[in-house]
FINU-68163 format. One record per atom (N, C-alpha, C): residue in one letter; x, y, z. Coordinates in steps of 0.02 Angstrom, whole numbers, plus 50000, padded with zeros to 5 digits. Layout:
<rs>
AXYZ
...
</rs>
This chain:
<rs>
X479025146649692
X478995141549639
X479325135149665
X478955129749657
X479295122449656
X480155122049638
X480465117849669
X481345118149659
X481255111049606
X481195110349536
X481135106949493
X481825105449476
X482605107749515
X483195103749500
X483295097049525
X483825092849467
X483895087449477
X484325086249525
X484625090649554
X485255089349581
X485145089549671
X485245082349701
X484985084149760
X485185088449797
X484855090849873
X484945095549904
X485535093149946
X486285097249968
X486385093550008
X486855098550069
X486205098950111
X486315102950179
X486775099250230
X486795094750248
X487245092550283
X488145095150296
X488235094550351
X489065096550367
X489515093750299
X490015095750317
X490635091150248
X490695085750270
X490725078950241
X490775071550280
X490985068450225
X491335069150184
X491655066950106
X492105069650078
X492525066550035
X492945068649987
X492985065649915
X493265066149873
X493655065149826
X494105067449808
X494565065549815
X495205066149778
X495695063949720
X495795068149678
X495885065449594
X496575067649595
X496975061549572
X497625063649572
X497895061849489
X498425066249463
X498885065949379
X499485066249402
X499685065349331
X500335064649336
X500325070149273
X500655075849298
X500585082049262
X500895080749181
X501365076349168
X501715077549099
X501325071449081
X500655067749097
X500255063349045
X499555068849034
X499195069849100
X498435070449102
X498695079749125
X498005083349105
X497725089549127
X497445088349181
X497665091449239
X497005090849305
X496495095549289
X496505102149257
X496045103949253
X495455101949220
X495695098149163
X495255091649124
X494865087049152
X495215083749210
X495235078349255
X494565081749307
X494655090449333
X494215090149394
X493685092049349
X493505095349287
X492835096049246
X492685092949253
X492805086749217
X492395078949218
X492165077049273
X492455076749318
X492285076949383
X491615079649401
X491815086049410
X491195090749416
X490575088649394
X490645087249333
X489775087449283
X489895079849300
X490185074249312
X489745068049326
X489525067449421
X489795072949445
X489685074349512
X489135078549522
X489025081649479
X488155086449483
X487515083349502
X487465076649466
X487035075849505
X486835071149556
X487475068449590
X487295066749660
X487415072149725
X487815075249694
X487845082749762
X488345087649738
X488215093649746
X488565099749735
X489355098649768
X489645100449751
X490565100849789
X490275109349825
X490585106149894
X490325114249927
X491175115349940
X491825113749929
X492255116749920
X492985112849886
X493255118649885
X494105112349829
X494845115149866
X495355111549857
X495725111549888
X496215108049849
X496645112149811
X497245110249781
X497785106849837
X497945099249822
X498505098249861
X499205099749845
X499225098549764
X499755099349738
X499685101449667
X500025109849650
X499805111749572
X499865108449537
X499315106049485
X499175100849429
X499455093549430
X499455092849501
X499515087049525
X498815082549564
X498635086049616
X498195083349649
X497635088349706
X497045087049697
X496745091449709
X495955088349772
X495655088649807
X495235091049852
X494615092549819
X493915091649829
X493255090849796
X492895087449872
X492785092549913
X492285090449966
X491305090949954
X491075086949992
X490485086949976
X489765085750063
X489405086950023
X488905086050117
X488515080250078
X488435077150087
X488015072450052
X487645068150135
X486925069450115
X486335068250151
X486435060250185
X486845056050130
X486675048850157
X487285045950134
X487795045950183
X488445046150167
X488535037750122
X488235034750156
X488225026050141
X488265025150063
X487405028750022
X487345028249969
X487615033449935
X487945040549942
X488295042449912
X488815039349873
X489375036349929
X489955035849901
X490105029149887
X489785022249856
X489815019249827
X489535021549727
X488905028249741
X488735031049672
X489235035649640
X489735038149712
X490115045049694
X490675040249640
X490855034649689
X491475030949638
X491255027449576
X490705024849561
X490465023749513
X490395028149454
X490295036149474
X490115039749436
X490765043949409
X491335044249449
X492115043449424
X492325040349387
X492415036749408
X492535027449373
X492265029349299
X491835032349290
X491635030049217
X491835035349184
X491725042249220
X491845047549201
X492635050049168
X493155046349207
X493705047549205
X494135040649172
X493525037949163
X493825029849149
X494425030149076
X494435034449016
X494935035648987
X495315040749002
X495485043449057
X495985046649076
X496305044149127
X497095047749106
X497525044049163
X497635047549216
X497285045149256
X496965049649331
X496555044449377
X497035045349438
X496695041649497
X496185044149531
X495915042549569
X495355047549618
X495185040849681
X495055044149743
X494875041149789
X494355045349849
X493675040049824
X493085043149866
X493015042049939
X493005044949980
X492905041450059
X492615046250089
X492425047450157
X492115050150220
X492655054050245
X492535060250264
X493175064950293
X493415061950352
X493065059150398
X493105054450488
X493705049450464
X494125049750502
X494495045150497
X494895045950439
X495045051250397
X495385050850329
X496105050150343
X496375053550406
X497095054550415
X497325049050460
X497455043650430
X497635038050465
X498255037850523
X498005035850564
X498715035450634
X499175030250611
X498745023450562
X499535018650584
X499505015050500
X500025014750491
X500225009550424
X500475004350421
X500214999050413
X500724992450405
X500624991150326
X501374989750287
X501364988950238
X501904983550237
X501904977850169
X502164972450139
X502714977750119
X503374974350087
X503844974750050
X503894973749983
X504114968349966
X504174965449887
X503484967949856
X503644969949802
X503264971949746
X502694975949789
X502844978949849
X502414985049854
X502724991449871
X503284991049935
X503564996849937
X504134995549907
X504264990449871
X504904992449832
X504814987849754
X505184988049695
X504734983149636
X505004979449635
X505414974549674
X505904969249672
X505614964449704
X505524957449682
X505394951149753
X506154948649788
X506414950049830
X507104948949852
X507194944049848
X506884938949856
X507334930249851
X507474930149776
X507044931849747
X506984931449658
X507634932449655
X507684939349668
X508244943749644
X508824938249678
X508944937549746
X509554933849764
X509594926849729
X509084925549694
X509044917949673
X509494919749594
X509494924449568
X509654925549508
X510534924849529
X510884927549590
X511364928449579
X511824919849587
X511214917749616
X511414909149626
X511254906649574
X511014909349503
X510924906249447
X510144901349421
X509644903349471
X509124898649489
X508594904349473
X508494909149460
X507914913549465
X507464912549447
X507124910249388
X506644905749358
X506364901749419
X506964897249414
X506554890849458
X506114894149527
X506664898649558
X506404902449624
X505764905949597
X505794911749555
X505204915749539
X504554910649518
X504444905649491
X503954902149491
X503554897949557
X503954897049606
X503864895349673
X503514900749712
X503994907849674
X503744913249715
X502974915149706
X503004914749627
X502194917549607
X501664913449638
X501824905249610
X501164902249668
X501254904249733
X501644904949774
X501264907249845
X500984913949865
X501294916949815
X501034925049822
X500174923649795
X499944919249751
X499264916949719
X499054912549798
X499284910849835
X498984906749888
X498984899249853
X499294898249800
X499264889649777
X499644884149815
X500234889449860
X500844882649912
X500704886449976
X500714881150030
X501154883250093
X501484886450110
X501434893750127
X501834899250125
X502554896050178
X502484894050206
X503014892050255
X503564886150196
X503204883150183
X503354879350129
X504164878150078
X503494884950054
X503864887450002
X504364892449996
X504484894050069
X505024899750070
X505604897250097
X505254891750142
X506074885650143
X506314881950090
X505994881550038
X506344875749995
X506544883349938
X506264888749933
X506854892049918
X507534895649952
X507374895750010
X508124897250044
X508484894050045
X508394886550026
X508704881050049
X509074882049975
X508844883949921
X509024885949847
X509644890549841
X509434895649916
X510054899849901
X510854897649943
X510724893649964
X511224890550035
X512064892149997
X512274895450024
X513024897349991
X513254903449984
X512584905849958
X512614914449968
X513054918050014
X513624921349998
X513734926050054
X513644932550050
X513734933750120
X513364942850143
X513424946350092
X514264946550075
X514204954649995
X513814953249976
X513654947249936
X513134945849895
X512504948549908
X512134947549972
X511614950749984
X511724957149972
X512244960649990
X512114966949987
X512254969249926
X512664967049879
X512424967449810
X511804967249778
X511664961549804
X510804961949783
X510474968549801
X510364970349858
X510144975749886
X510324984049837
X511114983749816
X511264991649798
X511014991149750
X510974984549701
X510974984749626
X510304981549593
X509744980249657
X509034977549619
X508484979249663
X508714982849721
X508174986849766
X507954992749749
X507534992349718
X507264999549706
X506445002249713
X506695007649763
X505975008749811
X505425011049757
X504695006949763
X504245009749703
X504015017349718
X503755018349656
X503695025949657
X503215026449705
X503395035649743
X502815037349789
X502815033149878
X503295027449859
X503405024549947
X503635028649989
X504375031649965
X504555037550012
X504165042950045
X503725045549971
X503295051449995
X502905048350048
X502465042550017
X501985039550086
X502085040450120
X502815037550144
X502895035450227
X503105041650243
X503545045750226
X503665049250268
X503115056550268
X502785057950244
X502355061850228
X501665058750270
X501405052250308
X501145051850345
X501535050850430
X502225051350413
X502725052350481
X502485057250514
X502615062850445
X502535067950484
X501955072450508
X501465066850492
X500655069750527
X500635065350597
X501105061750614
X501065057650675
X500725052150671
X500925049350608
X500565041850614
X501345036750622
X501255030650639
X501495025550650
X501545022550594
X502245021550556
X502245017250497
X502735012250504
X502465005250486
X502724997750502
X502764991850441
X503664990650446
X503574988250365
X503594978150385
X503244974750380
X503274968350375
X503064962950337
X503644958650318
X503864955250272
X503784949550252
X503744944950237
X503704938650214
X504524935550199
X504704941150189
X505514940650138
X505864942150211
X506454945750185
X507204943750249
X507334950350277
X507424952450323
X507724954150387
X508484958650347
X508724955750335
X509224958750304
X509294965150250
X508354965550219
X508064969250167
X507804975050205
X507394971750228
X506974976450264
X507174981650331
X507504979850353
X508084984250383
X508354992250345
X508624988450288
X508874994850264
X508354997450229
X507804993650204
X507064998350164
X506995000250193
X506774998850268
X506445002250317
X506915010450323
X507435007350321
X507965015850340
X507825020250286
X507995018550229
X507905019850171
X507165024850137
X506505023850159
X506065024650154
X505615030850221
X506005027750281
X505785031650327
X505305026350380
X505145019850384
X504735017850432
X505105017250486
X504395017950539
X504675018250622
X505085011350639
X504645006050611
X504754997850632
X504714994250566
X505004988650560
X505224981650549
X505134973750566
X504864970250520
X504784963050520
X504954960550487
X505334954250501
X505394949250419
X505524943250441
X505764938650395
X506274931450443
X506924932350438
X507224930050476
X507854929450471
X508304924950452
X508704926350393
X509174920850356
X509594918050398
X509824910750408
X510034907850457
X510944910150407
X511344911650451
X512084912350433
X512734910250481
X513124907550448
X513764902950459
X514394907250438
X514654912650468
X515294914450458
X515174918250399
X514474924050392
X514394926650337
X514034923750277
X514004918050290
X513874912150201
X513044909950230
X512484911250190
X511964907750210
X512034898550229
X511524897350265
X511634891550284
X511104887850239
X510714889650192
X509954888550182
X509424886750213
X509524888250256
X508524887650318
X508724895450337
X508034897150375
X507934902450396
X507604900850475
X507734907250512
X507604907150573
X506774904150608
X506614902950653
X505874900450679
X505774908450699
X504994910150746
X504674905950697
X504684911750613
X504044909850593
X504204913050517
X503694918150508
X503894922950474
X503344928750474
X502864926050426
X502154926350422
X501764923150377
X501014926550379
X500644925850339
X500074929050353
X499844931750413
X499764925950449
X499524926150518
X499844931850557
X500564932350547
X501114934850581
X500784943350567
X500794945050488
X500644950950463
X500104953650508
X499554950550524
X498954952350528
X498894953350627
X499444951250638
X499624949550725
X500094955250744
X500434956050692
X500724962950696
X500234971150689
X499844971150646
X499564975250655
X499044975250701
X498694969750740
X498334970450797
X498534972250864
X499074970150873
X499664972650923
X499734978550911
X499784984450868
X500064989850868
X499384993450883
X498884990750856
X498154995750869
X498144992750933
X498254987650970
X498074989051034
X498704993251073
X499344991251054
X499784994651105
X499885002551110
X499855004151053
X499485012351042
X499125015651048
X498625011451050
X497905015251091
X497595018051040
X497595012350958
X497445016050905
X497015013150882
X496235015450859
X495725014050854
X495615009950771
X495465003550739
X495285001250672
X495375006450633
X494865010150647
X494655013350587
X495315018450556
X495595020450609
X496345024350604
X496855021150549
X496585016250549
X497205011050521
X497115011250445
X497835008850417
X497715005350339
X498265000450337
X498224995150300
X498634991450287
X498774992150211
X499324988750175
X499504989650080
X499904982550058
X499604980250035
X500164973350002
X499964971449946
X500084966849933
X500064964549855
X499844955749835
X500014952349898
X499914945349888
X499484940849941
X499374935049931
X498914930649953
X499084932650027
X499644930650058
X499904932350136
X499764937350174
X499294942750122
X499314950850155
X498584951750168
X498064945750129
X497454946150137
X497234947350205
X497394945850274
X497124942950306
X497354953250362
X497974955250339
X498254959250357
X497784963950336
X497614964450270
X497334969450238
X496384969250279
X496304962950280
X495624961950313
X495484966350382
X496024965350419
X496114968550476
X496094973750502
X496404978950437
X496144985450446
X495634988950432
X495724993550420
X495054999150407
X494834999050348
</rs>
């Protein structure tokens, strides 16, 4: 008899995933992978599953015939499916899933603080600074710009102070730790660089688990900022020069790669990778 199902055939090796992740005390995963399932029927059967973490996060592999047009329909068909539940999911190609190298931003990505903000508050200026900050993070000023005429804001500052700032408004966003060190320990390369200061990122970096470190460096006088910062300046360009250097000095192929940030400066970083 004729095979009159809707559901395509799909012989091919495993070359896909999805992965649907909860947060166990909001969403049901078991809720989460049904839905799944029946809006996944009919672009291809799941030929197997793989709990990563109980009722946390889970594995949904697939063979799908035409990997291209699959998985722009697979996320579409999530996306809608799961669209009132609070549940992430991420569709991709099994090749290349376990990334060798990470370059990731700081402020407001691996940690929820913008650090000048924060040091600008203790100089009494935070407003003024945080509005400087947002247009360049939007790409509206001169990133170089605008990070001197706020350092120049903080000029007086001394060291405790920074590190006040640091014990009492650094706080790593959720899930950074796990990241980094949880792709450490598959042997990838993780690299934190900054826009912000040298003085931060140092101890995030310790703090979190990355191999390496970038930032600028606050120019200092006997402990007391001077207000300028060191040449030259880490900046888009810088971000995106850093991670090309590491895929070549490692012998680590694009596609291996991911980059993570949050603002105008990271575009070019984020372009770069995979």
């Amino acid at each position: 008899m004729p095979n009159h199902s809707a559901t395509p055939m799909c012989d091919a090796p495993i070359n896909s995933v999805a992965t649907l992740i909860v947060k166990p005390q909001d969403t049901d995963l078991g809720r989460v992978s049904h839905q799944a399932r029946q809006a996944m029927a009919p672009l291809c059967p799941i030929i197997k599953e793989t709990v990563l973490a109980a009722n946390e996060a889970m594995d949904l592999y697939f063979s799908a015939p035409d990997l291209n047009s699959f998985l722009p329909k697979a996320r579409h068909a999530l996306k809608t499916a799961l669209a009132d539940m609070a549940a992430d999911f991420v569709v991709q190609p099994t090749k290349n899933r376990k990334k060798r190298l990470l370059v990731a931003d700081m402020d407001s990505t691996m940690i929820t603080a913008e650090c000048v903000d924060e040091l600008a508050d203790f100089a009494g200026l935070k407003d003024k600074v945080a509005a400087i900050t947002e247009a360049a993070m939007r790409g509206e000023l001169d990133f170089e710009r605008a990070l001197r005429e706020r350092v120049l804001l903080l000029k007086g500052l001394d060291e405790a102070t920074l590190l006040r700032c640091y014990q009492d408004r650094v706080i790593p966003m959720a899930g950074a730790e796990t990241l980094i060190r949880t792709m450490g320990a598959f042997g990838a390369f993780t690299m934190l660089v900054s826009g912000g200061f040298t003085f931060f990122t140092q101890r995030v970096a310790k703090r979190l688990g990355f191999e390496g470190q970038r930032a600028n460096r606050l120019s200092m006088i006997n402990g007391v900022l001077t207000g300028d910062v060191e040449s030259p300046i880490v900046d888009a360009t810088t971000k995106r020069e850093t991670l090309e250097d590491l895929l070549r000095d490692k012998d680590i192929a694009r596609a291996d790669s991911m980059a993570v940030g949050d603002g105008a400066n990271d575009i070019l970083m984020l372009k770069a990778a995979a």
